[in-house]
Structure formats: C-alpha cells, structure tokens
KEKE-3310 file (N, C-alpha, C; in steps of 0.2 Angstrom, whole numbers, plus 5000, padded with zeros to 4 digits):
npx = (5228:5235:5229:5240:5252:5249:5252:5267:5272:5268:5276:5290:5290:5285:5284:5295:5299:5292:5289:5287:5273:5265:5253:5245:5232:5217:5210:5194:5198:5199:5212:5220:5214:5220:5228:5241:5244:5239:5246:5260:5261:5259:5269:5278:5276:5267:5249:5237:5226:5208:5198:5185:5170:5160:5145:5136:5124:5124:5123:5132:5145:5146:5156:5156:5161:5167:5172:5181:5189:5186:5197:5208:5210:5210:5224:5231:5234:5238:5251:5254:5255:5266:5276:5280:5281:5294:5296:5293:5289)
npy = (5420:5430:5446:5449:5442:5449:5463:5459:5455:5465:5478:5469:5465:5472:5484:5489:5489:5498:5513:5530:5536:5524:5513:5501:5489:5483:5473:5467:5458:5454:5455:5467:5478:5479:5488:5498:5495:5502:5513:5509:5507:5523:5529:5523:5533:5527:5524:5519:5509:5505:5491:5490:5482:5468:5467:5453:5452:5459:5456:5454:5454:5443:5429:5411:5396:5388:5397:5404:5416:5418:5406:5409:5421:5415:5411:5419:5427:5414:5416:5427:5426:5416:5421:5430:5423:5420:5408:5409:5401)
npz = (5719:5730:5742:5747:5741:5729:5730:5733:5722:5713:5718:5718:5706:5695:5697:5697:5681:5677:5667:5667:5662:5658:5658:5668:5668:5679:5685:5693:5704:5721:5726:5717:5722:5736:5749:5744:5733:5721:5724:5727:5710:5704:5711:5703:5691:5683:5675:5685:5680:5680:5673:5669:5673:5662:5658:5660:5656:5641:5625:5614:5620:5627:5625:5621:5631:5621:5611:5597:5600:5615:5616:5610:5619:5631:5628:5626:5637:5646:5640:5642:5657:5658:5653:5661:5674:5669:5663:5648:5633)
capx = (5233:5231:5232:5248:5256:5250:5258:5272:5273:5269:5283:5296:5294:5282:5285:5305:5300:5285:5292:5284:5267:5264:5246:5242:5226:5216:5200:5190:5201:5200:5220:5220:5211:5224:5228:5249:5245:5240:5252:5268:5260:5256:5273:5284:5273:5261:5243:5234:5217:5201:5195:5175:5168:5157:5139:5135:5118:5125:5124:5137:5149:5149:5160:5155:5171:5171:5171:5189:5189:5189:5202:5213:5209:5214:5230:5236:5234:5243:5258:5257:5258:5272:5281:5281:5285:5301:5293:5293:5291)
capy = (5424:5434:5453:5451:5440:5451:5466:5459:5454:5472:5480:5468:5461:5472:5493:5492:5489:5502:5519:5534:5537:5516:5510:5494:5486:5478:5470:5467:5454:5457:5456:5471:5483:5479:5492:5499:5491:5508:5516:5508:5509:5527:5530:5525:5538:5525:5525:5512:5508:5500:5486:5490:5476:5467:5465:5447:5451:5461:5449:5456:5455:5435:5423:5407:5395:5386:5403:5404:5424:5415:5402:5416:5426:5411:5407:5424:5427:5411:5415:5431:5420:5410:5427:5434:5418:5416:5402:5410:5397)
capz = (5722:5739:5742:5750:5736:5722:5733:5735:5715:5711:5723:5717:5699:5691:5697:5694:5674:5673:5667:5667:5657:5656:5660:5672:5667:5684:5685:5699:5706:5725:5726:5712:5727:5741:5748:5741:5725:5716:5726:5720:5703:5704:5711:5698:5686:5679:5680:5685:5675:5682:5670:5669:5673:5656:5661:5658:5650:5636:5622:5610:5624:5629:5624:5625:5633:5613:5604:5595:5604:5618:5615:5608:5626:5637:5628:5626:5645:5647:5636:5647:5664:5658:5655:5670:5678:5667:5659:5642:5627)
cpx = (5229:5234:5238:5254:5259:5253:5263:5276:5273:5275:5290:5295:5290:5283:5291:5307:5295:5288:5284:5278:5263:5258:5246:5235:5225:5209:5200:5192:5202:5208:5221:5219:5216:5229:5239:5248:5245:5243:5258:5266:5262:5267:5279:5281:5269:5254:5240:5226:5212:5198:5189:5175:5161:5150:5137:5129:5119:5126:5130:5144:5152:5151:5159:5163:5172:5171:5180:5191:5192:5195:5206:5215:5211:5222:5235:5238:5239:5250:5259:5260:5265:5278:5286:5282:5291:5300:5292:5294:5293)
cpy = (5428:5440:5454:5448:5446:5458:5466:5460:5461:5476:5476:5468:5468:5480:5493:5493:5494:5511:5524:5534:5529:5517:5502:5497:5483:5478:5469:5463:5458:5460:5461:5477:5482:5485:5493:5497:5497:5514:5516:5507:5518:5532:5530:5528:5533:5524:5518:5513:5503:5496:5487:5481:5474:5464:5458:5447:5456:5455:5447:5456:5447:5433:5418:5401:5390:5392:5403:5411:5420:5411:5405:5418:5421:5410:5414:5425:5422:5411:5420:5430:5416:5415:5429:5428:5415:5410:5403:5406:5399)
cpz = (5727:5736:5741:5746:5731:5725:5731:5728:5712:5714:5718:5710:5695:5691:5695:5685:5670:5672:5664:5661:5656:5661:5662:5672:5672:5683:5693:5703:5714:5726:5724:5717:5732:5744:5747:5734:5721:5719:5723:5713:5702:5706:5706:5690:5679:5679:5680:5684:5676:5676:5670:5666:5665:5659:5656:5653:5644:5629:5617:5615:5628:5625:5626:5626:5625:5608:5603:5598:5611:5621:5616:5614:5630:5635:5626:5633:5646:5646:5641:5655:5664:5659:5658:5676:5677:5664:5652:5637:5621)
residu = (UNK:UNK:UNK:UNK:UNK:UNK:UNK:UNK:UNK:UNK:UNK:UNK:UNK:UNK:UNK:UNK:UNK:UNK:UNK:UNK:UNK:UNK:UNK:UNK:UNK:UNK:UNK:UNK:UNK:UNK:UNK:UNK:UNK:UNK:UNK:UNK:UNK:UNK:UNK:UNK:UNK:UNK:UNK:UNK:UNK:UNK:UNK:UNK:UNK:UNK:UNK:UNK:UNK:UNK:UNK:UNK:UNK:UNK:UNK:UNK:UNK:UNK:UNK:UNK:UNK:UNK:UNK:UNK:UNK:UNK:UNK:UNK:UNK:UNK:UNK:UNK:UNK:UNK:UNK:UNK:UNK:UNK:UNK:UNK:UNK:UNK:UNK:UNK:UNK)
# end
C-alpha cells in the first residue's frame, strides 16, 4: 500500500468510525508517516500511537515463522484485513 492510498483509506473508511479517546496503532510502515494521516486521526479526538519498533536481536521477542504465536499473529491480522475489506468470514 502507498501513502496516498493509505491517506485516502484513513480519510474515508477509517476516521468516520474513530470516536473521541480511540487509539490507532502504526508501525513503521512508510505509508503510516504520510503526511494528513496523523492529522485526520488526530482530528476526530483520537490519538494515534507509534508501534516501537522490536529489535530483531532481543531473543525473547522473536518469533520464528513456525511458532504457533506467530501463526495466531498472522491469521488474526488476516481476519483483520478481510474486515476492513468487507470480506468478514
């Protein structure tokens, strides 16, 4: 996803259902920094919250891609994705 997509997704699908006090979660995803995105957050009285990046050499903190954690972590995401595309199984 580009800046100007995830913009546009934040503006239209994503600020009209964020009420006042609500917390957005962003990670380092360049798109995430674009610049309006913590804008229109910000306006409709939610804050938006930087993701701290996970230092890969922390041991306690990997996942390798067969760890059942991780599994979990991809396929919630996923269910998240289908969500927010209307795709909800």
């Amino acid at each position: 996803m580009n800046g100007p997509a995830f913009l546009a997704y934040v503006e239209q699908v994503l600020a009209p259902t964020l009420k006042r006090g609500d917390t957005v979660i962003m990670d380092n995803l360049p798109a995430h920094k674009v610049a309006g995105v913590r804008d229109a957050i910000v306006a409709k009285g939610a804050r938006p919250l930087a993701k701290a990046a996970v230092h890969a050499t922390t041991p306690c903190c990997r996942l390798s891609a067969s760890s059942p954690q991780f599994k979990t972590q991809q396929e919630t995401h996923e269910r998240q994705h289908r969500y927010h595309l209307g795709q909800a199984s």
